[in-house]
GUSE-372883 format. One record per residue: x, y, z of N, C-alpha, C, O, CB in turn; residue in three letters. Coordinates in steps of 0.02 Angstrom, whole numbers, plus 50000, padded with zeros to 5 digits. Glycine has a CB too. Layout:
<recs>
XYZXYZXYZXYZXYZALA...
</recs>
This chain:
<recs>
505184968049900504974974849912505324977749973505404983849971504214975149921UNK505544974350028505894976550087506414979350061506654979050004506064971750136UNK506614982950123507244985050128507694985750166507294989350197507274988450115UNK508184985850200508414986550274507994984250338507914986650394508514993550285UNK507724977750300507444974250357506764977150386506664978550445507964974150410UNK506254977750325505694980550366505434976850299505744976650245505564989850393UNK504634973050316504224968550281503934973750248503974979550268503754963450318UNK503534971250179503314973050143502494977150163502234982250140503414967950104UNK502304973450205501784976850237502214982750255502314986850210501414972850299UNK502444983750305503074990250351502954995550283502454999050276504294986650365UNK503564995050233503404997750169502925002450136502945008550128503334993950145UNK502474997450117501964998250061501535004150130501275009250108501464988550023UNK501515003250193501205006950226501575015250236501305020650249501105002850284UNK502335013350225502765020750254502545022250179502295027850176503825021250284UNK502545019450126502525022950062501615029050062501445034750046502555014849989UNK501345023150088500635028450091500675033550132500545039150111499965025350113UNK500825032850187500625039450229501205043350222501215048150261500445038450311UNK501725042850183502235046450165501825052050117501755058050129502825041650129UNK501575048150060501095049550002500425056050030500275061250001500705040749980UNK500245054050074499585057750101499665063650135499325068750134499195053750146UNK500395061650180500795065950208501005071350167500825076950185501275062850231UNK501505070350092501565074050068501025079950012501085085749993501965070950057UNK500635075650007500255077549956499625082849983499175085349949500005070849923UNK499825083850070499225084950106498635083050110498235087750106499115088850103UNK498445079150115497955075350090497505075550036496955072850037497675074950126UNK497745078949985497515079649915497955078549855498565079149848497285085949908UNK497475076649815497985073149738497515073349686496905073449698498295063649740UNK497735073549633497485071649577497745066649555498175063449585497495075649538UNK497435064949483497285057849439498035055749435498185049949450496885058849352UNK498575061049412499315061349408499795059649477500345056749483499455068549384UNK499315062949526499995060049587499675053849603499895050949653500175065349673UNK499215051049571498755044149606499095038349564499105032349578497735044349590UNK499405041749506499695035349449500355037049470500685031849477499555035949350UNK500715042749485501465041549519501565036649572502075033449583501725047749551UNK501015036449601501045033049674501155024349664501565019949680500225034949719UNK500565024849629500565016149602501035014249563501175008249561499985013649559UNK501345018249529502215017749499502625015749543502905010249545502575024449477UNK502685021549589503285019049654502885011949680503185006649674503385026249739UNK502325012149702501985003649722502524998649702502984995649728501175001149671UNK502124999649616502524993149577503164993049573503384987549555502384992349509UNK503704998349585504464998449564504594993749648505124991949673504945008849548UNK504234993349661504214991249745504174981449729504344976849766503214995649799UNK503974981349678503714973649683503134972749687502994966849679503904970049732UNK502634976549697501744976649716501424975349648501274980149613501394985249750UNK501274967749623500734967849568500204971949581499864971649632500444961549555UNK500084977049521499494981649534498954979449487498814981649431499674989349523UNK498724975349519497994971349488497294976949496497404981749533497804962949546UNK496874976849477496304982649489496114979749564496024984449603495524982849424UNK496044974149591496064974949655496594976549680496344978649732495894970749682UNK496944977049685497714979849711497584987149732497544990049786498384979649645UNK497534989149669497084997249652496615000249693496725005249728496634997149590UNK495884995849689495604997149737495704996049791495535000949824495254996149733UNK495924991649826496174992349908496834999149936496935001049993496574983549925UNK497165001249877497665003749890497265010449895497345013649948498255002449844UNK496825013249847496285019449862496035019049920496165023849957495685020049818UNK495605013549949495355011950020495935016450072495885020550117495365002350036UNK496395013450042496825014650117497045022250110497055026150158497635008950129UNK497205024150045497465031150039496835037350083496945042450116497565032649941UNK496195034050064495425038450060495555036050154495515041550183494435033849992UNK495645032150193495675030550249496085037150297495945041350339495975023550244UNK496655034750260497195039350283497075048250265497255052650304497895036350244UNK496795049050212496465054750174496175057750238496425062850263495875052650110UNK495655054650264494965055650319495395059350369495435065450374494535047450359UNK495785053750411496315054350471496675059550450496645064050492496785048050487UNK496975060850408497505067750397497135071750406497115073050467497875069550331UNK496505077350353496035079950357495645082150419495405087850422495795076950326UNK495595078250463495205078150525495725080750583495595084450631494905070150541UNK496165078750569496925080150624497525088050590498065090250609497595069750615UNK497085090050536497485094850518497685100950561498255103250560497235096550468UNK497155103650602497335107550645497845104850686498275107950656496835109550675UNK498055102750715498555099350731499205102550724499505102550670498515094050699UNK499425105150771500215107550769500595106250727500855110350689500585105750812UNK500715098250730501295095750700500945088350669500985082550687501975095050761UNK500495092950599500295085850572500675080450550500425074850555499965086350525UNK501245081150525501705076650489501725070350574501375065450585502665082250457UNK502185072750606502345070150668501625066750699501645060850717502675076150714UNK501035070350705500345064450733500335059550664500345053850687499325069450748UNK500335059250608500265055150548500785050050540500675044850510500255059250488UNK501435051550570502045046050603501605041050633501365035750611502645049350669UNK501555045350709501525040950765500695036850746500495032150781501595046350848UNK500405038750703499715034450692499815027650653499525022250660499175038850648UNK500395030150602500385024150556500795017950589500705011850591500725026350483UNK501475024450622501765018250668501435014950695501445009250670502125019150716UNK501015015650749500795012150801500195009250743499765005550768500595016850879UNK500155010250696499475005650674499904998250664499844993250699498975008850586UNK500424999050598501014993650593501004991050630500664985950624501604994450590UNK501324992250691501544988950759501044984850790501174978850796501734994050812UNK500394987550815499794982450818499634978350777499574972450793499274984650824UNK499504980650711499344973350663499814968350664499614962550659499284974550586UNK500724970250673500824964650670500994960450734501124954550745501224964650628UNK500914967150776500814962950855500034958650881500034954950930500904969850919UNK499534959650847499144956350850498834953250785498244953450768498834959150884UNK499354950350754499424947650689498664946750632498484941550604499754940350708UNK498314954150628498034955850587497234952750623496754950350592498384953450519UNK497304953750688496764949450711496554953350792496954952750838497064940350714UNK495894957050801495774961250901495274958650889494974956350841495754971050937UNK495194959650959494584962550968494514968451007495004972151018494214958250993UNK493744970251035493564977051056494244980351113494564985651115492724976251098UNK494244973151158494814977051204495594978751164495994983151178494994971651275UNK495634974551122496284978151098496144983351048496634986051023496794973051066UNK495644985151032495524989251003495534996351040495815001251015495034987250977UNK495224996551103495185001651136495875004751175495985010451193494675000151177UNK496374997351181497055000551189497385003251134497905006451141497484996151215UNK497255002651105497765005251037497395012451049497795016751068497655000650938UNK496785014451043496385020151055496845025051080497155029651054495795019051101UNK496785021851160497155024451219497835027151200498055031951232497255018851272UNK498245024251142498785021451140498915028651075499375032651083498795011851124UNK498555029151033498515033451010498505040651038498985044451035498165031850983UNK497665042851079497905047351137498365050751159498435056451139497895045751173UNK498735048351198499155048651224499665050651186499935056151194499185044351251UNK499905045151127500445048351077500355055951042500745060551030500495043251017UNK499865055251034499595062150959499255066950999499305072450971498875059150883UNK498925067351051498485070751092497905073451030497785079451026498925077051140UNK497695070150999497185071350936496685067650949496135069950935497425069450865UNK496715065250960496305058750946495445058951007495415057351066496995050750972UNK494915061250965494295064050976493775057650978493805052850940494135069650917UNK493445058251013492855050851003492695050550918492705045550883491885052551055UNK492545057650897492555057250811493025054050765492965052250706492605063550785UNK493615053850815494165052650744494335046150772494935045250758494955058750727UNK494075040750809494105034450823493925031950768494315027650748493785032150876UNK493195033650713493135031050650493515032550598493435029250547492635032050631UNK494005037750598494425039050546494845033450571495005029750524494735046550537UNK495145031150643495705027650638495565019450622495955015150602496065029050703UNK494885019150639494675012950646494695011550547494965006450523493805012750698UNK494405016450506494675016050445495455014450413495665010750368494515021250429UNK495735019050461496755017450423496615010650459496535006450414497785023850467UNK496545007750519496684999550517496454996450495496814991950475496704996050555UNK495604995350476495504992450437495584989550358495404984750324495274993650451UNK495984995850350496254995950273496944995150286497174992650235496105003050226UNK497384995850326498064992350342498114986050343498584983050317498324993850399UNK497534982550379497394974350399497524971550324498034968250314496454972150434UNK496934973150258496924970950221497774968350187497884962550170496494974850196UNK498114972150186498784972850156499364966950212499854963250201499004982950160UNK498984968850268499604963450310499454954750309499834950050320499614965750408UNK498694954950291498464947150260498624945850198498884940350206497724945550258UNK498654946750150499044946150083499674945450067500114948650095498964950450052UNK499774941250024500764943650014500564949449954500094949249914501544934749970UNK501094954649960501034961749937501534956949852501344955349796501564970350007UNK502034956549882502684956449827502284950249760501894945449764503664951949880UNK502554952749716502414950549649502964944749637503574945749633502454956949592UNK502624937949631503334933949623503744933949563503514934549506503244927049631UNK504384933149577504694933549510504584929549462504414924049485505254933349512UNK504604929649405504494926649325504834928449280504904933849252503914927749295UNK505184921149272505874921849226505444918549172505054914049187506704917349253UNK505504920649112505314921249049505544915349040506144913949044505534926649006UNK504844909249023505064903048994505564903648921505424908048880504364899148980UNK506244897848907506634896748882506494896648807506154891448805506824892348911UNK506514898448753506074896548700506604896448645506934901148624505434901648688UNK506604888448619507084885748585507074887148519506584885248487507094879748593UNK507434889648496507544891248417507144884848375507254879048394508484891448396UNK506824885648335506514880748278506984883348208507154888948189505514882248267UNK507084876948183507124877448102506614883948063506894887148018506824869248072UNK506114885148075505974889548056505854894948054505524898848020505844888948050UNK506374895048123506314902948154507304906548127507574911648148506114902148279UNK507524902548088507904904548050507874905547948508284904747903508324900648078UNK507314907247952507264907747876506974916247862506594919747895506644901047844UNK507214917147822507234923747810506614924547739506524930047714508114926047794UNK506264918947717505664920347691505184922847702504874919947747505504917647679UNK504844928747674504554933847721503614928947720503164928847762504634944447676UNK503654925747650503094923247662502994916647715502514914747748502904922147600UNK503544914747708503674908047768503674910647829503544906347871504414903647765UNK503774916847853503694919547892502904922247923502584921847976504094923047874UNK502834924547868501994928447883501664922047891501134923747918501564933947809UNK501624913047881501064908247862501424905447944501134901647983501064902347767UNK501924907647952502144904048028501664908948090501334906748138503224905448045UNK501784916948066501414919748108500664918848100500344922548138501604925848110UNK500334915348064499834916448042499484910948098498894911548117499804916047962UNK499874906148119499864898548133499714899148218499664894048252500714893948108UNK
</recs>
């Protein structure tokens, strides 16, 4: 799923808030199945849990956009949030506590100048639903189609020898 050297977590995360970003934080049933398209062209088995965690995070990020819309330059605070979310999870390898929690806070602040005692639960949402994705392997392993050897009877052109083989 990488690409130019950025992990699949990195990714699957620029792909969402790219997604939320563009879509303004609204979509229908159609941009929700485009999305999980690009997912999977990505390598992402989209299992119904797959699905549901990937809504979690979109509805996460949904909150945080929404809440920060007034916002000058929403695109640019929705960067610097997801960045710095990335960057902590995998700087504190999917694992805080309260004090690192409250720096990232800070850390946010400062970057976005958004960031309201209210919208600490929107952010505390995008990481919690980022975390999920950086503990998992995202990528779908490859599967090369077991070898399957011609039989004697997979050269006969009898249609009934055929139909009692499929039947079998």
């Amino acid at each position: 799923m990488a690409s130019s050297g950025i992990t699949p977590f990195e990714e699957l995360t620029k792909l969402a808030s790219d997604f939320v970003t563009s879509q303004k934080g609204m979509w229908d049933h159609r941009a929700w199945m485009d999305f999980l398209s690009r997912v999977q062209r990505k390598g992402v088995e989209i299992s119904e849990e797959m699905q549901s965690k990937l809504g979690d995070l979109l509805e996460a990020m949904k909150e945080y956009h929404t809440a920060i819309t007034s916002t000058e330059d929403v695109q640019k605070a929705m960067s610097i949030v997801f960045d710095e979310s990335v960057a902590f999870i995998i700087r504190q390898k999917g694992v805080w506590g309260h004090a690192e929690w409250e720096d990232f806070v800070k850390t946010i602040q400062q970057n976005t100048h958004t960031c309201s005692d209210g919208m600490e639960a929107y952010l505390g949402g995008v990481l919690e639903s980022l975390k999920v994705f950086y503990t998992q392997p995202l990528v779908a392993p490859a599967q090369k189609p077991a070898p399957v050897a011609p039989t004697k009877s997979s050269f006969t052109s009898d249609p009934v020898q055929i139909s009692k083989e499929s039947e079998e």
